[in-house]
C-alpha positions in Angstrom: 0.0 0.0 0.0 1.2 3.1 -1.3 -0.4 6.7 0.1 0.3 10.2 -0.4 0.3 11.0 3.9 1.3 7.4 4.4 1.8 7.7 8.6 0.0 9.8 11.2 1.2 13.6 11.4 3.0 13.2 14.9 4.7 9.9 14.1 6.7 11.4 11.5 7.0 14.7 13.7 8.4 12.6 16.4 11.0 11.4 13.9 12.2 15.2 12.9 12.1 15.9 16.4 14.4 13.2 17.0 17.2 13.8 14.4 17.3 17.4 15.4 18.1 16.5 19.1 20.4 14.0 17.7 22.0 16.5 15.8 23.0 18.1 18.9 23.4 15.3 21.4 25.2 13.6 19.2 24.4 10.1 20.9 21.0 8.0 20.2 21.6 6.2 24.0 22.5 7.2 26.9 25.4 5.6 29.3 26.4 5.5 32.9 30.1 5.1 33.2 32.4 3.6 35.2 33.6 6.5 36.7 30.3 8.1 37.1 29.9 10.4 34.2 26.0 9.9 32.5 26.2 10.6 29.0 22.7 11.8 27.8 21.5 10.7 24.6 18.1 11.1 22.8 16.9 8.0 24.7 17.5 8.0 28.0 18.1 5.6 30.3 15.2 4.9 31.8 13.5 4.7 28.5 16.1 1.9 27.2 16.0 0.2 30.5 11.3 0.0 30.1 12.2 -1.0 26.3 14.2 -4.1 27.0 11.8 -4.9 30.0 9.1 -5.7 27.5 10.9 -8.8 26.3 11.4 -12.3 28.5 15.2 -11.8 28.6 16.3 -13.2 31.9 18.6 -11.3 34.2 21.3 -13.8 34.5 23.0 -14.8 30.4 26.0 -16.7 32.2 26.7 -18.9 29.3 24.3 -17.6 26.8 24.8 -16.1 23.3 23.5 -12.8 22.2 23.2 -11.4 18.9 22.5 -7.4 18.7 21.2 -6.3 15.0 21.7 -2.5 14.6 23.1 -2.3 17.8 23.9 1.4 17.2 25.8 3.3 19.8 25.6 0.0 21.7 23.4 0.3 24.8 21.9 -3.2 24.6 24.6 -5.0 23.3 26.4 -4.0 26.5 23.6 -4.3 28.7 23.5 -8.1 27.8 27.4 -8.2 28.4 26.6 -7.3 31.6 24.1 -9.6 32.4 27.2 -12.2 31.6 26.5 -12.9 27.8 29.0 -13.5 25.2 27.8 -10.7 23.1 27.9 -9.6 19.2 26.7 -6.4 17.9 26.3 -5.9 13.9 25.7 -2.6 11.9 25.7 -2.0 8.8 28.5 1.4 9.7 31.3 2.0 11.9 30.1 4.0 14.9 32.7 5.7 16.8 30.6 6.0 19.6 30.0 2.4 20.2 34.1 2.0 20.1 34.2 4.8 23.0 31.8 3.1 25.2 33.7 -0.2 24.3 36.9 0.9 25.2 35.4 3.0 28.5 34.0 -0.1 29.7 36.6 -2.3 28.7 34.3 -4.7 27.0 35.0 -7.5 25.0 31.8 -7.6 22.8 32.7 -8.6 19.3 31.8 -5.9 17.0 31.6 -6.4 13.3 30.0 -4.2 10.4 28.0 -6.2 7.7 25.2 -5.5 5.8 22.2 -7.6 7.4 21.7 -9.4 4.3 25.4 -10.6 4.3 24.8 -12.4 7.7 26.2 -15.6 7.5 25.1 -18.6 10.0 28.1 -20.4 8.8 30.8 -17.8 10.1 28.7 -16.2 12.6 27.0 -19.4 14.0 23.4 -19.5 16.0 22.8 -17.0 18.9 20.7 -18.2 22.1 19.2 -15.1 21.9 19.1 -12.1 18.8 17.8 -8.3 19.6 16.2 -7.2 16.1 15.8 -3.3 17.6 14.0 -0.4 15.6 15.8 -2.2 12.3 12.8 -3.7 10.3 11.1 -0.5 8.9 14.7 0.8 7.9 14.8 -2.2 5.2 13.7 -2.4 1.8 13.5 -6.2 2.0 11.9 -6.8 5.3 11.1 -10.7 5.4 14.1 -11.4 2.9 16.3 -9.9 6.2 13.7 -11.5 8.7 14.7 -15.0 7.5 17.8 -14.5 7.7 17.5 -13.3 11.3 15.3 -16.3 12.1 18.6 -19.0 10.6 20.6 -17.0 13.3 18.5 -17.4 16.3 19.1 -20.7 18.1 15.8 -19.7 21.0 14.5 -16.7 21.4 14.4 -13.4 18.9 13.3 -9.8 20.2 12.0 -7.3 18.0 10.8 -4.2 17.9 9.4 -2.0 15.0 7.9 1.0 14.3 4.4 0.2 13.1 1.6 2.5 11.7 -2.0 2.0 13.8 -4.5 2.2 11.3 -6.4 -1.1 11.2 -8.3 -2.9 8.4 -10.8 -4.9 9.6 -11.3 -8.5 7.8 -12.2 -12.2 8.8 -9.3 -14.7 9.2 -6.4 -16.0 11.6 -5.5 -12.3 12.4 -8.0 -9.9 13.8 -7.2 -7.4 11.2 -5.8 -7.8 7.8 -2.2 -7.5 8.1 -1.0 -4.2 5.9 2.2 -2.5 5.0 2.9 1.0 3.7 5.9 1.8 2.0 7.6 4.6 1.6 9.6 5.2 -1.8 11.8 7.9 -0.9 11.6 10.3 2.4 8.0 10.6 2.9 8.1 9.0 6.2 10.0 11.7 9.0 12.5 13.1 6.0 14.6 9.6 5.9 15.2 7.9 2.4 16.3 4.9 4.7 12.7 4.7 6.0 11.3 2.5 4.0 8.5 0.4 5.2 5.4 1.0 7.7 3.9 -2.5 8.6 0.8 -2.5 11.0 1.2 -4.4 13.9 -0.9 -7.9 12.6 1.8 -7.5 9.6 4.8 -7.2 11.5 3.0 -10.6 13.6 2.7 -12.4 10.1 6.2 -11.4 9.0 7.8 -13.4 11.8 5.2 -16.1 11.8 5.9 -16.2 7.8 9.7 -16.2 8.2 9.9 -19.9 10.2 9.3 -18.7 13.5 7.5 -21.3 15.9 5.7 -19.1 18.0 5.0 -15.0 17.7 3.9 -13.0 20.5 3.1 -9.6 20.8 4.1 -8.0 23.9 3.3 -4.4 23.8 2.9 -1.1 21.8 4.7 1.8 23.0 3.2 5.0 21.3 4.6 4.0 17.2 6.7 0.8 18.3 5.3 -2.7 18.2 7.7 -5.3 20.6 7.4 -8.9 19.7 9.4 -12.3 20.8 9.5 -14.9 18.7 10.5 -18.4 19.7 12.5 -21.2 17.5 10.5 -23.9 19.6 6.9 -24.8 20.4 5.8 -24.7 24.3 6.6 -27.4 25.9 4.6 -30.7 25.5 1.7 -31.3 28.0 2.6 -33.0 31.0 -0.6 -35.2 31.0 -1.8 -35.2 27.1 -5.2 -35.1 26.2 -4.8 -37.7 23.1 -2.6 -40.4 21.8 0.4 -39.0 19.6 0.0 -38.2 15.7 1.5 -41.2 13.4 3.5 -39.1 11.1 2.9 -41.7 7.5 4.9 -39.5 4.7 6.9 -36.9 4.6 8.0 -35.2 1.2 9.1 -31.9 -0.6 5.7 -29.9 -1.2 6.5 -28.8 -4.7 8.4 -31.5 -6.3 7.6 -34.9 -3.8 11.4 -35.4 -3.5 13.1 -35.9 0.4 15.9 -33.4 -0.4 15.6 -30.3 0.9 17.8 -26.8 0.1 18.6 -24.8 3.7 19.1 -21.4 1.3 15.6 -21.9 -0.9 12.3 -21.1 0.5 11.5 -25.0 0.6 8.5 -26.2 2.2 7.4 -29.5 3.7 4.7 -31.5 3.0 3.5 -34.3 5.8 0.7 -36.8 5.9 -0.1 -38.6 9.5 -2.9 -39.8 11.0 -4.6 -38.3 14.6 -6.7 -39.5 17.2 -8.8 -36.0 16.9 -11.4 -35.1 14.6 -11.1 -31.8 14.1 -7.8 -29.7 14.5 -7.1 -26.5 12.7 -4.0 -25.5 11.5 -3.4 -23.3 15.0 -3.6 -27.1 16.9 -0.7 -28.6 14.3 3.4 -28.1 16.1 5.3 -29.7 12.9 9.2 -29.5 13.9 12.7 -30.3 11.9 15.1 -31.1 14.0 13.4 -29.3 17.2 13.1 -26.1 15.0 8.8 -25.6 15.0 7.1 -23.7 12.3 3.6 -22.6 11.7 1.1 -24.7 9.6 0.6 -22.8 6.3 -2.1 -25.5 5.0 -4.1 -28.2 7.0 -6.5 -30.7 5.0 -8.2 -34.1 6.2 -8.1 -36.4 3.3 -10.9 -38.9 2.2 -9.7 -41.6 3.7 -9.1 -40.0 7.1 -5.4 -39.0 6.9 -4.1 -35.2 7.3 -1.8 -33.4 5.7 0.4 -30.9 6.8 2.3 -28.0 4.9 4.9 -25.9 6.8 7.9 -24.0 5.6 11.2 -26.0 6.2 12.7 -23.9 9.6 15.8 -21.2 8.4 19.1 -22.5 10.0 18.3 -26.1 9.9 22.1 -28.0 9.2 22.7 -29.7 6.6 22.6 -33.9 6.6 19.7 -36.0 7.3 17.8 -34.1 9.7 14.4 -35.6 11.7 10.5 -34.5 11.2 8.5 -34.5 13.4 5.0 -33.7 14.5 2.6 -33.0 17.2 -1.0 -31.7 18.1 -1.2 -29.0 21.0 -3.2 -31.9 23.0 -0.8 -34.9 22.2 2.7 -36.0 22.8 4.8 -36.1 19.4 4.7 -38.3 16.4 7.4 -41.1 15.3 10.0 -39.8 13.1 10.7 -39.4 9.7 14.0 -38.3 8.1 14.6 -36.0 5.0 17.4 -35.2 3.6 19.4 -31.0 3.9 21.8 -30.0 1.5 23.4 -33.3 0.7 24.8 -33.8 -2.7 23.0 -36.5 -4.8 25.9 -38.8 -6.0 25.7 -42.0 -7.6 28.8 -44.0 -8.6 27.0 -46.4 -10.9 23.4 -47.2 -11.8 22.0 -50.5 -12.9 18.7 -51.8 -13.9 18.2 -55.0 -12.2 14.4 -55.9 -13.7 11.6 -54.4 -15.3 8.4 -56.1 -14.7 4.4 -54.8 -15.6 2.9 -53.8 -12.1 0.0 -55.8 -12.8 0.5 -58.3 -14.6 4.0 -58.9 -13.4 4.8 -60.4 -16.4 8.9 -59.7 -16.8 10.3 -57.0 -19.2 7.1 -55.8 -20.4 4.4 -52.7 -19.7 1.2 -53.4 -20.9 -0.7 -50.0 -22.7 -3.8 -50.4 -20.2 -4.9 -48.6 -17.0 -3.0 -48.3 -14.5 -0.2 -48.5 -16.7 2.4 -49.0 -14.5 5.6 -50.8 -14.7 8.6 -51.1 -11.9 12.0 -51.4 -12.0 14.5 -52.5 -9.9 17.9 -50.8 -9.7 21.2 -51.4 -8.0 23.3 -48.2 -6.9 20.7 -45.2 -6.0 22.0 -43.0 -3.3 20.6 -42.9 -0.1 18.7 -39.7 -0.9 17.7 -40.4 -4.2 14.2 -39.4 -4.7 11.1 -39.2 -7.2 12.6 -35.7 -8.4 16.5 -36.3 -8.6 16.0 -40.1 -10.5 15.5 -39.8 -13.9 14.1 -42.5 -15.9 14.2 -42.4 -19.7 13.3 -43.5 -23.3 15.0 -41.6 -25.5 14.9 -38.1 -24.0 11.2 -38.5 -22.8 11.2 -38.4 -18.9 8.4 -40.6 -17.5 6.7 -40.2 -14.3 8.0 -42.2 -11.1 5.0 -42.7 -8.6 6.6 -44.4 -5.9 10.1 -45.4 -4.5 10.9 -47.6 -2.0 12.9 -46.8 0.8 16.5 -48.1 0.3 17.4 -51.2 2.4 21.0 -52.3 2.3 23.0 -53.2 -0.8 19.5 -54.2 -2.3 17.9 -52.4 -5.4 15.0 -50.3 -5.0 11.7 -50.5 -6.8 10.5 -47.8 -8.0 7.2 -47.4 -10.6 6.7 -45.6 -13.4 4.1 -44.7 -15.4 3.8 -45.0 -19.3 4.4 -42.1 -20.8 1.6 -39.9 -22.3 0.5 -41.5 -26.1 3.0 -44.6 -25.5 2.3 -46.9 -28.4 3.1 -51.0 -28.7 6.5 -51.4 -29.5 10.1 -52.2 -28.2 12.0 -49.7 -26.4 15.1 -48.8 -24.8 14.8 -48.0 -21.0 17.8 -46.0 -18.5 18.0 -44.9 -15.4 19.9 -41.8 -14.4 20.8 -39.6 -11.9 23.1 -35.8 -12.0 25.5 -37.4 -15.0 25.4 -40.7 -13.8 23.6 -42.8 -16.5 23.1 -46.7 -16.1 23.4 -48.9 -19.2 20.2 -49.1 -21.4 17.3 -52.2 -20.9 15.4 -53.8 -23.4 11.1 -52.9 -22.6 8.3 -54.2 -24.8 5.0 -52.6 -24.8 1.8 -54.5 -25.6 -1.2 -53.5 -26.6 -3.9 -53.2 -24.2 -6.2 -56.3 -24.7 -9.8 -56.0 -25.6 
């Protein structure tokens, strides 16, 4: 949403206001000293101290991680220092003022300047705990940044925004529809680096859409929305209410594969069975690897089963990693397995049979409903899936409808469906997976009969 007077009058007043007493403060927070000198910034202490009150953040980090995005002239990052966290502070510039307070207080918080979409989980590692202060509406790619915050945060993220307050009723999982102005150049408080405006059920959905488990909204002081969101579900009930979910499939939502890509915006798709009902997609706590995210689509099949679609949790590792599900009345599910950023390799592929599905007669597909014909083959990867195998005549790719899991050194069966307009004839079948191509097996298809 785009508009000509895009915030209330004294929100963007309050921002003028701001700069100018910047402008001759010179500091955005203010500090106690060691030696007893207060330097006053535009937010003063007791403000900071009432802003980081708002969020669960315990007292005592002994031990504990902390990640401060934005962290400015540095008030929280060395607030959590002293609370006994090992503490990193990001900005996207090198303030001056954060390297005086470092050096007065003789801290040993790790400061680095990056660009918050050059955060790295693999250099920087996961945080027990991220502060995400007044950063969001400064970003032209809010959720792109959000997701990467999320892939940082090992428990617990805090952020706050500033949020416009007009609300737009509608009927759904949020009271109101969740809306977002934006701001193309300085229309918002004279600040080209203002560029969003989300309302407060937009900022929710942001963090709900960028993996986290659980969102909560804490407070709203004057413009500023403060929200914690949680990498994990509440903890399971101590005396359940139903039997645990059986968890049946579990597969890649788009293409029905088990490999999954930690940098795409994959999501998983899982079918289980459930002593309840009814359960909406609020009752559903899918997890990878005890990362929870929110259930994006919830559907009770004819034959009684559910399926599940969730996004696959930012900051998962890569390897085989475990799914898992539960309902907010049960203990969890059994566990399935799929497979994170593993290379698909093969070393050499061989067709061991060929057999119709139906009338199992050997090195044959006959042209009549199903259809179906399965192979056997020697030397599939572990994660080799319906979307990474490809089976050929010629350079038509036919359908594979179902793989079995593999079992030792033994080949797996996999069936595949006769391609569309097939025609009686004798054909030349392989198997292949990357550039890894097995040799070629004789298939004869017959005629349907009658």
């Amino acid at each position: 949403m785009f508009a000509n007077q895009p915030t209330k009058p004294d929100a963007s007043q309050r921002v003028r206001k701001w700069d100018r007493e910047r402008a001759q403060k010179g500091w955005w927070h203010s500090f106690e000293l060691p030696d007893g000198r207060v330097i006053e910034g535009v937010a003063d202490l007791a403000s900071l101290k009432h802003r980081l009150a708002q969020f669960p953040i315990p007292e005592n980090l002994a031990g504990k991680r902390v990640l401060d995005i934005g962290a400015w002239d540095g008030w929280f990052s060395f607030e959590m220092e002293r609370r006994g966290a090992a503490v990193t502070a990001v900005d996207c510039w090198d303030n001056e003022r954060f390297r005086y307070i470092h050096k007065e207080l003789g801290s040993h918080v790790d400061y680095l300047i990056l660009d918050i979409y050059d955060l790295d989980r693999a250099e920087l590692g996961k945080f027990d705990i991220v502060l995400f202060l007044g950063v969001l509406y400064h970003l032209k790619h809010p959720l792109v940044a959000l997701e990467k915050v999320c892939a940082l945060t090992g428990g617990l993220m805090c952020i706050d925004s500033f949020v416009v307050t007009e609300s737009y009723a509608r009927k759904g999982r949020a009271p109101d529809l969740p809306v977002m102005e934006f701001y193309e150049i300085d229309e918002f408080g004279g600040q080209f680096d203002n560029w969003v405006g989300p309302n407060v059920e937009c900022l929710v959905a942001f963090c709900r859409t960028a993996g986290f488990a659980r969102v909560e909204l804490r407070s709203v002081l004057e413009c500023s929305a403060c929200v914690t969101c949680y990498r994990q579900w509440e903890p399971v009930p101590a005396t359940p209410q139903h039997a645990p979910p059986r968890l049946l499939h579990v597969e890649h939502n788009f293409n029905c594969g088990i490999n999954f890509r930690s940098a795409a915006d994959d999501y998983v798709s899982c079918w289980f069975s459930a002593e309840e009902q009814r359960l909406t997609r609020e009752d559903i706590r899918p997890e990878v690897d005890g990362y929870g995210s929110g259930a994006v689509y919830l559907a009770r099949q004819a034959d009684g089963r559910w399926q599940v679609n969730f996004k696959l949790p930012p900051g998962v590792d890569s390897g085989w990693r475990e799914v898992r599900l539960r309902t907010a009345t049960s203990g969890p599910s059994n566990i399935m397995r799929i497979a994170v950023d593993i290379p698909v390799r093969a070393e050499a592929l061989k067709i061991a049979g060929i057999r119709d599905s139906s009338t199992w007669e050997a090195d044959e597909l006959r042209l009549a409903p199903p259809a179906i014909m399965s192979l056997w083959v020697e030397g599939l990867p572990e994660n080799a899936d319906r979307n990474n195998i490809g089976v050929w005549i010629g350079a038509m790719r036919l359908a594979i409808d179902h793989l079995t899991p593999p079992a030792g050194d033994k080949p797996r069966q996999m069936n595949v469906r006769a391609p569309l307009g097939a025609t009686p004839g004798d054909y030349l079948i392989t198997v292949s997976i990357g550039d890894v191509r097995s040799a070629t097996a004789p298939v004869k298809f017959v005629a349907a009969q009658g």
